[in-house]
C-alpha positions in Angstrom: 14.2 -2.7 -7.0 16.8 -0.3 -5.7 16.9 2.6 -3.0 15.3 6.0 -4.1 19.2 7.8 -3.9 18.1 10.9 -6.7 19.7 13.9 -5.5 17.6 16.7 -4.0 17.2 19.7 -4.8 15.2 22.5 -2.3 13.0 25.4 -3.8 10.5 27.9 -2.4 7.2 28.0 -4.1 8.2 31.6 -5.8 11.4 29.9 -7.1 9.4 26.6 -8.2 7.1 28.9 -9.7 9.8 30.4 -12.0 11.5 27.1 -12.6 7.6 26.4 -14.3 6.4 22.9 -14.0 8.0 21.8 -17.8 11.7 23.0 -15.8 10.8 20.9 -12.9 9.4 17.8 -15.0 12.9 18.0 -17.0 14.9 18.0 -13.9 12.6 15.3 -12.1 13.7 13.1 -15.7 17.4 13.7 -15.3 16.8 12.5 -11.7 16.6 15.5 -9.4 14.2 15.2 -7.2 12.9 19.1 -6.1 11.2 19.5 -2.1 9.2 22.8 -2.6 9.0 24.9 0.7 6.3 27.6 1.7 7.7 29.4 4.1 10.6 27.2 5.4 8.2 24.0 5.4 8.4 21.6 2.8 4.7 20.9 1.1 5.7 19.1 -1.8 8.2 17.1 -3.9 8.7 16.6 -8.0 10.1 13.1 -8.6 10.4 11.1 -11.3 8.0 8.2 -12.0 10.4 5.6 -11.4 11.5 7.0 -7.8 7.9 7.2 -7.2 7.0 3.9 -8.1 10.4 2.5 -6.1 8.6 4.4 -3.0 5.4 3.1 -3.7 6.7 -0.6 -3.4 9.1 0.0 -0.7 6.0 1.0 1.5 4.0 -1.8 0.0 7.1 -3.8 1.6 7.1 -2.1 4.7 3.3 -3.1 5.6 4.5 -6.4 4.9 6.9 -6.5 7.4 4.9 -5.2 9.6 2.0 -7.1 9.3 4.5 -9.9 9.7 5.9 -8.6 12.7 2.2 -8.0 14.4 1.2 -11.7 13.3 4.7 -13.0 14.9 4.1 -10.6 18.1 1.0 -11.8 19.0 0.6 -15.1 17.6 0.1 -17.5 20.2 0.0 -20.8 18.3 -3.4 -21.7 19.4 -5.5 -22.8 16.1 -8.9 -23.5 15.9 -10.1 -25.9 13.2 -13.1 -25.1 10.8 -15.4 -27.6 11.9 -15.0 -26.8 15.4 -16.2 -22.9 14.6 -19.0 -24.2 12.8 -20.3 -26.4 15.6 -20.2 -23.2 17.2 -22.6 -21.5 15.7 -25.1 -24.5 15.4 -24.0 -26.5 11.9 -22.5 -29.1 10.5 -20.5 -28.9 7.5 -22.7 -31.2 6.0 -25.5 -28.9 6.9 -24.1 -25.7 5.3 -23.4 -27.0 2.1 -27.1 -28.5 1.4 -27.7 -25.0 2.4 -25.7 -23.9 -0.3 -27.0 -26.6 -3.2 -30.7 -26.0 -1.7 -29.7 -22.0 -2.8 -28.0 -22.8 -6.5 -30.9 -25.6 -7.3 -33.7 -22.3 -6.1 -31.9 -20.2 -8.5 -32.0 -21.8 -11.6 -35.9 -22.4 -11.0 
């Protein structure tokens, strides 16, 4: 994947309006992207699919790496094992999964 770099062009919503969307679909294909602005403010942006799709998994990426970075931040290394957190709440292993053949043999009667 490479870095959204599409030149950009600006329009007001009259001007987009002009341009029609079939002027601003052609341009997005030849790979200019268009920021529409209402009133000075930008409210909207005409891309091409592929741009789109390179930002879509650039900020699939970037909640990766962040999610990493939170994890690494606050990990302290403690680990708890399974067994131990069953015990917990009152179970064995053992326990729980004659539980769980008890519930499959109940079903197929």
């Amino acid at each position: 994947m490479s870095l959204p770099t599409a030149p950009t062009r600006v329009l007001s919503v009259t001007e987009a309006s002009s341009r029609g969307v079939a002027g601003l679909l052609k341009d997005s294909e030849r790979g200019t992207d268009t920021v529409v602005e209402r009133h000075g403010r930008p409210v909207a942006a005409v891309v091409s699919i592929e741009h789109f799709n390179d930002l879509r998994e650039l900020e699939q990426d970037l909640r990766s790496a962040a999610l990493v970075l939170s994890r690494a931040a606050t990990d302290s290394g403690h680990r708890t094992d399974l067994d131990d957190v069953i015990a917990t709440f009152g179970f064995s292993r053992e326990e729980l999964q004659q539980e769980l053949l008890d519930d499959a043999a109940a079903a197929r009667e």
